[in-house]
C-alpha positions in Angstrom: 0.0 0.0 0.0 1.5 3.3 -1.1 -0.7 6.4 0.4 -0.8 9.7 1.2 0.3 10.9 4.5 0.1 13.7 6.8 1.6 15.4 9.9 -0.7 13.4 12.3 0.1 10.0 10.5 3.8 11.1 12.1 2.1 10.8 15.5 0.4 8.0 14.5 3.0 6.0 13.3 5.0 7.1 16.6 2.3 5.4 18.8 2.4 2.5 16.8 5.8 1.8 17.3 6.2 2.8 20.7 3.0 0.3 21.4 3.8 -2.5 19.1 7.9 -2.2 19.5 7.9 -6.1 19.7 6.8 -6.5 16.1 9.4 -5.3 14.7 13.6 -6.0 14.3 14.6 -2.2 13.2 13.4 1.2 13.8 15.1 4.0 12.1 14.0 7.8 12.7 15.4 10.6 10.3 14.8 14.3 11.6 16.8 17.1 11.8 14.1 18.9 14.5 13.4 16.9 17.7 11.6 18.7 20.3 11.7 18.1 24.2 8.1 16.5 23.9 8.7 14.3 20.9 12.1 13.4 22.5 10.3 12.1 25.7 8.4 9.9 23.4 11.5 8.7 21.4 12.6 7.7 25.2 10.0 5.5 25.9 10.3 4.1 22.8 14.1 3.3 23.4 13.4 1.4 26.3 10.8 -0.8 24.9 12.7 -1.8 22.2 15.8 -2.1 24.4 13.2 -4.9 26.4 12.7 -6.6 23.0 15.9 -6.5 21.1 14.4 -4.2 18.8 17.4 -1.8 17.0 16.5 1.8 16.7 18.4 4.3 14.8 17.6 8.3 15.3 19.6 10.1 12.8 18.8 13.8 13.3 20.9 17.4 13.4 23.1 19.2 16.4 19.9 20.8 17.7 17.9 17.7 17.5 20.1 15.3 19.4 20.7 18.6 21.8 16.7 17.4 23.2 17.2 13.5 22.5 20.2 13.3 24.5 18.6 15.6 27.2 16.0 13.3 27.6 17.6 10.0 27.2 20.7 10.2 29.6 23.9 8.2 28.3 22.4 7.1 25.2 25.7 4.5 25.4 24.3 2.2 27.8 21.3 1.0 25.2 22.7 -1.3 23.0 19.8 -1.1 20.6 20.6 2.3 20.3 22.5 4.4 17.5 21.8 8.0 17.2 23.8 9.9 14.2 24.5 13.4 14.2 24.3 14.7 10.5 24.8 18.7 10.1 23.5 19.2 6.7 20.6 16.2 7.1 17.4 17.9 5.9 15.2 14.4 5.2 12.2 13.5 7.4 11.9 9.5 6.9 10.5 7.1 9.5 11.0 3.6 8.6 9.9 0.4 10.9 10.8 -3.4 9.5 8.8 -5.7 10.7 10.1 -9.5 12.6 10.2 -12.1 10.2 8.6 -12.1 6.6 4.6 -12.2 8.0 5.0 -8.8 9.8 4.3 -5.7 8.3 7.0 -3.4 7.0 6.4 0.5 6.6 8.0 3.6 5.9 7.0 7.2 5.4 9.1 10.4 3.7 6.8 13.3 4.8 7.3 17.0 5.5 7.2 17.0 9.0 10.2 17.2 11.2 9.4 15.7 15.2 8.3 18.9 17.2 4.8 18.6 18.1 3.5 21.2 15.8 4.4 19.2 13.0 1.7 16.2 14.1 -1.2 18.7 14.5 -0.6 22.3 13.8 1.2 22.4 10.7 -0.3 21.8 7.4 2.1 18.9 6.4 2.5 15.7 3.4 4.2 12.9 3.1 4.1 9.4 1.6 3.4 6.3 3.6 4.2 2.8 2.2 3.9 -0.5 3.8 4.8 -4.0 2.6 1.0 -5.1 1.9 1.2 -4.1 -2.0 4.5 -4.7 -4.9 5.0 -1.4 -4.8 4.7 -0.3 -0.9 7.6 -3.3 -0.8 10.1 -2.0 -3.4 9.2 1.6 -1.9 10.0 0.6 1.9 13.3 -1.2 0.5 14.5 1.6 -1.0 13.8 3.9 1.7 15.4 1.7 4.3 18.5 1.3 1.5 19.2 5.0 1.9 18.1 5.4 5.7 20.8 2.5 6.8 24.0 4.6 4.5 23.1 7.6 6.2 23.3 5.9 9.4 27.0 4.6 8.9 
C-alpha cells in the first residue's frame, strides 16, 4: 500500500511503534528537528525496544540530538541504540521493519520534522508505504537502503 500521509500520520506512526515495538527488528528515525516532547516519546520508545531487542536508529541534526540526548541520559548504555549526528541532514523519513517475513513493514518520507506542531498544527504531506502491496515493498526497501548509508 503506497498512500498519502500527513503530519498526524507522524504521530500516529509514533504510537504504533512505541505500542507494538515487539513487532518489529529495526526502527530507524530521520529528523533534523526533535523537540523536548517528541524526544520524551522517542525515550519510551528506546526502552521498549531495548526490552525486545528491537534496534533503533535516530539520525537527526546538532539541535535535535541537543533534546534527544537531554531526555535520554547516556544514550551509550542502550545497545539497541545508534543516534547519528548529520549537520546538513534535511530528510524527514521514518521507517519500521517488521520481525520475520509475515510482519508488516512501513515507511513514510513526509514533510514534518518531530516537534509537536508538525503532528497537528502544521499543514504537512508525506508518503506512507507498507509492505501489503509490490509497490509499498520495493518503496519501503528503498527507503530503508538509503536510511541504513546515512546511518553509517
Amino acid at each position: 500500500m503506497i498512500a498519502v500521509a500527513s503530519g498526524s500520520a507522524v504521530s500516529s506512526f509514533l504510537d504504533a511503534v512505541i505500542r507494538h515495538s515487539d513487532q518489529f527488528s529495526e526502527i530507524i528515525l530521520c529528523a533534523p528537528f526533535i523537540d523536548m516532547d517528541t524526544a520524551q516519546r522517542l525515550s519510551t520508545l528506546v526502552l521498549r525496544t531495548q526490552r525486545v531487542s528491537c534496534g533503533i536508529t535516530i539520525i537527526t541534526a546538532p539541535v535535535g540530538n541537543k533534546a534527544l540526548t537531554t531526555v535520554v541520559t547516556c544514550p551509550e548504555r542502550f545497545a539497541v541504540l545508534k543516534i547519528r549526528v548529520r549537520p546538513n541532514i534535511h530528510a524527514k523519513a521514518y521507517l519500521a521493519i517488521a520481525r520475520g517475513r509475515r510482519g508488516r513493514s512501513e515507511a513514510m518520507i513526509t514533510s514534518a520534522n518531530l516537534p509537536a506542531p508538525a503532528f497537528f498544527t502544521n499543514f504537512e504531506l508525506g508518503i506512507h508505504a507498507t509492505t501489503r502491496s509490490a509497490n509499498g515493498r520495493t518503496l519501503v526497501a528503498q527507503i530503508r537502503n538509503t536510511l541504513s548509508r546515512l546511518s553509517n
